[in-house]
C-alpha angles and dihedrals in degrees: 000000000000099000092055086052099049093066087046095057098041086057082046107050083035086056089044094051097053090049083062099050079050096058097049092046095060098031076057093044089054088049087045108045086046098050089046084059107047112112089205129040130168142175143134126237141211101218134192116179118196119217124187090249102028155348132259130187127213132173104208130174121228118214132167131183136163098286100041156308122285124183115195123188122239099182151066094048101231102058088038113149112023119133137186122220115215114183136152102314090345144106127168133161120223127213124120088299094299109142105220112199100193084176121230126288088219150347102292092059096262096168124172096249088054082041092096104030087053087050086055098049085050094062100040097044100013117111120222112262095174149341141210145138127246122173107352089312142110110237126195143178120206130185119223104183135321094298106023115071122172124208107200124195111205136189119226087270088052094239100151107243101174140001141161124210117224130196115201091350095300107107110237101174133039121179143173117222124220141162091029109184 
């Protein structure tokens, strides 16, 4: 008798467990779909950007509007201030005229400054590679293309807390997520 109920309960908890999935796909599709059309987004960021040879940390601010995206940096103070444009078929980064080269995380020209738009895009075009949940909170993973993909950390309201940004596997990019409206 417990043998014929062992196959039963492994379709049953297989079947459970994909209603779940389910469930977190499309909790994470509606996010999605209403945050893809948004006309405005902001939040600041804690950034740390991992180099082959060293970190750097950054605290940048995240703002769109109708006519683009502009990141600015917070900190480090020296560098405090200065923003990049990104608008349809243009990027430009404003400071009093200085040029900043904060060099590329990998070979596909991930930057720190391309760090949060590139998070963006990855919730509002990502799929949904995988789900869990790890401490009270929603976890997914999005790809982005054949070499970006974002983990995101949301809270039960899916508000991202958290995410880090890898390039062929190897995480370039980790950020805490703050002021999210």
């Amino acid at each position: 008798m417990k043998k014929a109920l062992l196959p039963a309960l492994i379709l049953l908890s297989l079947l459970l467990s994909a209603c779940g999935g389910g469930a977190a796909k499309g909790r994470f599709e509606a996010f999605s779909a209403t945050l893809g059309e948004r006309e405005s987004l902001s939040f600041t960021a804690q950034l740390r950007a991992e180099y082959p040879d060293r970190s750097d940390d950054f605290t940048l601010a995240y703002a769109k509007d109708p006519a683009g995206e502009q990141i600015t940096v917070l900190a480090p103070e020296l560098i405090k201030g200065i923003s990049a444009r990104r608008e349809t078929g243009n990027t430009a980064l404003i400071y009093e005229g200085l040029i900043l080269d904060l060099g590329p995380l990998d070979a596909y020209g991930l930057t720190p400054m391309c760090a949060l738009p590139r998070l963006v895009e990855a919730m509002t075009g990502g799929h949904v590679d995988s789900y869990r949940e790890e401490g009270g909170l929603r976890v997914y993973r999005l790809i982005l293309d054949d070499h970006l993909s974002a983990t995101v950390w949301f809270d039960r309201d899916m508000r991202p807390l958290r995410a880090e940004l890898a390039s062929d596997g190897n995480v370039r990019v980790f950020c805490e997520i703050s002021d999210w409206s």
